[in-house]
C-alpha positions in Angstrom: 31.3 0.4 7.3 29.6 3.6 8.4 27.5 1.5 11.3 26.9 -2.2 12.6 23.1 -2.6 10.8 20.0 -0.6 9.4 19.1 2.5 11.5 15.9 3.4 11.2 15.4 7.3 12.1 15.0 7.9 15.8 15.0 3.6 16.6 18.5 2.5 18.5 19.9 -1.0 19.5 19.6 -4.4 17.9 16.2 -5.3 19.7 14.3 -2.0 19.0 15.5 -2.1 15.3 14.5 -5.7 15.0 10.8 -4.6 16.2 10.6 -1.5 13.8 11.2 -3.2 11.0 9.2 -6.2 11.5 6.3 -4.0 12.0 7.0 -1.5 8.9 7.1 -4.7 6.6 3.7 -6.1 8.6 2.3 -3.1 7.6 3.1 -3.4 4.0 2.7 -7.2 3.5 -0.6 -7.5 1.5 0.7 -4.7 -1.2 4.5 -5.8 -0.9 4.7 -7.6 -4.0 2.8 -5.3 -6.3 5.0 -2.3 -4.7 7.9 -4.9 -5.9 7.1 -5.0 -9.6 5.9 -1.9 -10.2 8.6 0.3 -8.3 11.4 -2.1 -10.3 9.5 -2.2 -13.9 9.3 -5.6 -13.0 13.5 -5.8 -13.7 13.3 -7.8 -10.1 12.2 -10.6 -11.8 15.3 -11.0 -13.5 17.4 -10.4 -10.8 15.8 -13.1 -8.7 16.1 -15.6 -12.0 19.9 -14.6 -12.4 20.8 -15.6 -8.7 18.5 -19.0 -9.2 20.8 -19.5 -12.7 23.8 -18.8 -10.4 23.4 -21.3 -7.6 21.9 -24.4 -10.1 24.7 -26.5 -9.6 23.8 -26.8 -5.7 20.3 -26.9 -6.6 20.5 -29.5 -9.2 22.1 -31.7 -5.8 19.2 -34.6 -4.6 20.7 -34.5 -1.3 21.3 -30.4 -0.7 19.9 -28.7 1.8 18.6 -25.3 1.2 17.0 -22.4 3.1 16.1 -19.0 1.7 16.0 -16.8 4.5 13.8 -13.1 5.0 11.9 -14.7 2.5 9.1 -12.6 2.8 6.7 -13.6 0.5 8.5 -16.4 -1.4 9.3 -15.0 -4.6 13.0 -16.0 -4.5 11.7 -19.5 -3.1 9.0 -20.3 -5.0 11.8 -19.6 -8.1 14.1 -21.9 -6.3 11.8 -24.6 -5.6 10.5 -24.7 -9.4 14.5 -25.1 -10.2 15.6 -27.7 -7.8 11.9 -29.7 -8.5 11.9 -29.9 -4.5 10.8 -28.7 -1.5 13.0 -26.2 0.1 12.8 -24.2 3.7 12.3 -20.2 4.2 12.3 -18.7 6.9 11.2 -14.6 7.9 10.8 -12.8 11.4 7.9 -11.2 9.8 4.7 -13.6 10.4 2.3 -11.4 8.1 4.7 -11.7 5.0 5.2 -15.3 6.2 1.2 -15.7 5.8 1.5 -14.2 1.8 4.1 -16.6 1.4 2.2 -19.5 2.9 -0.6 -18.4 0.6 1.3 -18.0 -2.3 3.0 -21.3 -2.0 -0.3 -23.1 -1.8 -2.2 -21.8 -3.9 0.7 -22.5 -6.5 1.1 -26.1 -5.3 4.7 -25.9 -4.3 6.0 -27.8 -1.3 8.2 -25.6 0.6 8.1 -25.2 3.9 7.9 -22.2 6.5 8.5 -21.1 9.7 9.2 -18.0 11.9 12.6 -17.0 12.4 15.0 -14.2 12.9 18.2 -14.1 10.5 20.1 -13.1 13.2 19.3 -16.4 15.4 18.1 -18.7 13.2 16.7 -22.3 15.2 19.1 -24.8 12.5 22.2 -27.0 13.5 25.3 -26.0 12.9 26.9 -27.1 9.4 23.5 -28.5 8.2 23.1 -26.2 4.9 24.9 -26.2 1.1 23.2 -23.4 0.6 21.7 -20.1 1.9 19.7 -17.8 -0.3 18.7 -13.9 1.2 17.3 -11.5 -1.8 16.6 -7.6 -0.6 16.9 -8.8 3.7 20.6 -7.9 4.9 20.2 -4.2 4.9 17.6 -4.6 6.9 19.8 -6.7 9.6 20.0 -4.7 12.8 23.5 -6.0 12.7 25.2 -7.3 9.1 28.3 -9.2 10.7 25.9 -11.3 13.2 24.2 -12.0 10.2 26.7 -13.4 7.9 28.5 -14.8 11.0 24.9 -16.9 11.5 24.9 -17.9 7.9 28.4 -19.4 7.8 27.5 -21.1 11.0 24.3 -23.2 9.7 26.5 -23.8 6.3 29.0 -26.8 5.7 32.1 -26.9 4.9 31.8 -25.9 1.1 28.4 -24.5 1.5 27.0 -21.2 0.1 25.3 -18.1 0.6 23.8 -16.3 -2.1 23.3 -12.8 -1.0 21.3 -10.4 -3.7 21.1 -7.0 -2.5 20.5 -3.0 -3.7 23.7 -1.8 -4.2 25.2 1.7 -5.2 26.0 2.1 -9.0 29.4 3.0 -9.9 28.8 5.1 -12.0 28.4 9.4 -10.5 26.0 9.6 -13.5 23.6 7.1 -13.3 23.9 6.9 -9.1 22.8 10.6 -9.3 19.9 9.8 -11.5 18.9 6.5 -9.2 19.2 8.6 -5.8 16.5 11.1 -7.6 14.4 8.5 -8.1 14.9 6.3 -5.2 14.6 9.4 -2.9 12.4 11.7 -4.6 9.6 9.6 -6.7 9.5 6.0 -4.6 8.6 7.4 -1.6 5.9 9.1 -2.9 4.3 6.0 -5.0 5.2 3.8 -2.3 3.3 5.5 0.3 0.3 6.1 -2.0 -0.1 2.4 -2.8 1.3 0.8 0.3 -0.5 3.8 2.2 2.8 3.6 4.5 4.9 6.7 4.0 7.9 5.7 6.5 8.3 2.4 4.9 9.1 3.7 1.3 11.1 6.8 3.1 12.7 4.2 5.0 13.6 1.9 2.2 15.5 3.7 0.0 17.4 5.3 3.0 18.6 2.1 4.1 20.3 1.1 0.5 21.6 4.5 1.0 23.8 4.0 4.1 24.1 0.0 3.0 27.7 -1.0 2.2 28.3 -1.1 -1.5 28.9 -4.1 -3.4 33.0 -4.1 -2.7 32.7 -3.2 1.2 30.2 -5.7 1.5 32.7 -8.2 0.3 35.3 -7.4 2.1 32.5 -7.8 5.4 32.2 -11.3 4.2 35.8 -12.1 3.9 36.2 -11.1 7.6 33.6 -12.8 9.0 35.5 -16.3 7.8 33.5 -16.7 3.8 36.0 -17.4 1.0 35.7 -17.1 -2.8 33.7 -14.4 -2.3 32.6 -12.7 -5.4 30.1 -10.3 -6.9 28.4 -9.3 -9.8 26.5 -5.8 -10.4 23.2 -5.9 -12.4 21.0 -3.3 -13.6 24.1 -0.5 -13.6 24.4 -1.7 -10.6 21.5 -0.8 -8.5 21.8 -4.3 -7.4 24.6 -6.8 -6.7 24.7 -10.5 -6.3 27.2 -11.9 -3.8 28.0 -15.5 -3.7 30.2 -16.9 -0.7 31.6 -20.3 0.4 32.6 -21.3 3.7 
C-alpha cells in the first residue's frame, strides 16, 4: 500500500485530512448527485443495485442490523431500505451531505435514520451489526486499516461489510483510456458544475493512489475479515468487496 489513507495535496496527518475532505464534499453537496450520474452515464446506478443484489440474503433477515456508512446523500441507503422493506441507519462526517440525505429520505417517505459520525470512530457497540455497507467512502479514509479495523469491530461474528469502491481496471488498454478521462475531462466538468475545481482534481487523484481491487483484499484479510472476495464491474473501474468477520 503506497500510504496509510487519502492525501490530499499539501494536507498531512489523520486530523487535517479528515477536515479537508469534509469541507471539499460540503462544498459540493447540493450538486453531488447530479455530478454522480452525469460524470458515470448514470452506470452508478447499477453498481449500487448489484451490491444491494449481493447482500439480500442479510437484508431479507427481520432481525439484522444494518448501517450504511459515508452515506452521503443516501443513494446506496435509500436502495437498501426499499430492499430490506425497513428502516436502516447511515451515518457521514459530512453534516451538509447528511442534510441532502435527510431531505431525500423524506421527501421519498423512507424511514431510515441518520446521524453524524466519522468512519473512523463510529459511536456503535461492539459486535452489534450483520451488516456494514460503504459505496465510494474508503478512499477517502484518512487512514484505510483504522477503518476496516472499526468495521469489523461494530460487526458480529458472521457479519458483513460490503465495500464498493473505484478501482483500477486490469486491463493497460482500457486503464489508459479511463485515466484520460478521469484526469483530463472530469475535472474540468466537475469543476464547471460543481464550481469546485479541487474537488474533481482531487477525486480522481485519490482512486489513483487507492489500492486496487487485489491489494485492497489482501488489507482486509490483515485486518482480521475472512471470505473476502471481490468482483470488478464496468472493466473494472469499480470493484465490490464483500467481507465476513
Amino acid at each position: 500500500m503506497k500510504q496509510a489513507g487519502t492525501t490530499p495535496a499539501g494536507v498531512h496527518g489523520e486530523e487535517q485530512t479528515s477536515r479537508w475532505v469534509r469541507e471539499m464534499f460540503g462544498g459540493v453537496a447540493g450538486r453531488y448527485d447530479l455530478l454522480n450520474h452525469v460524470l458515470s452515464f448514470n452506470i452508478d446506478k447499477r453498481w449500487r443495485a448489484r451490491t444491494v443484489k449481493r447482500v439480500l440474503p442479510v437484508l431479507q433477515r427481520a432481525d439484522a442490523r444494518v448501517l450504511d456508512i459515508c452515506c452521503g446523500t443516501g443513494d446506496l441507503l435509500i436502495e437498501l431500505e426499499k430492499a430490506a422493506g425497513r428502516r436502516l441507519l447511515g451515518s457521514d462526517f459530512c453534516h451538509p451531505m447528511l442534510r441532502e440525505a435527510g431531505g431525500k429520505i423524506g421527501k421519498g417517505g423512507f424511514a431510515s435514520s441518520l446521524f453524524e459520525s466519522d468512519a473512523l470512530r463510529l459511536p456503535v457497540k461492539d459486535s452489534s451489526l450483520d451488516l456494514i455497507t460503504v459505496a465510494f467512502g474508503v478512499r477517502n479514509f484518512a487512514n484505510y486499516r483504522k477503518g476496516f479495523e472499526e468495521m469489523r469491530r461494530v460487526l458480529r461474528p458472521g457479519g458483513m461489510a460490503a465495500i464498493l469502491e473505484f478501482s483500477q481496471p486490469p486491463s493497460p488498454l482500457f486503464a489508459a483510456l479511463y485515466n484520460f478521462y478521469s484526469m483530463k475531462v472530469l475535472p474540468r466538468i466537475g469543476a464547471a458544475i460543481s464550481g469546485s475545481a479541487k474537488a474533481y482534481e482531487y477525486l480522481p487523484d485519490s482512486v489513483r493512489k487507492f489500492p486496487d481491487a487485489p491489494q485492497l483484499a489482501a488489507i482486509l484479510r490483515e485486518c482480521g475479515f475472512t471470505h473476502v472476495e471481490f468482483e470488478r464491474m464496468t472493466f473494472g473501474i469499480v470493484a465490490l468487496h464483500l467481507a465476513r468477520v
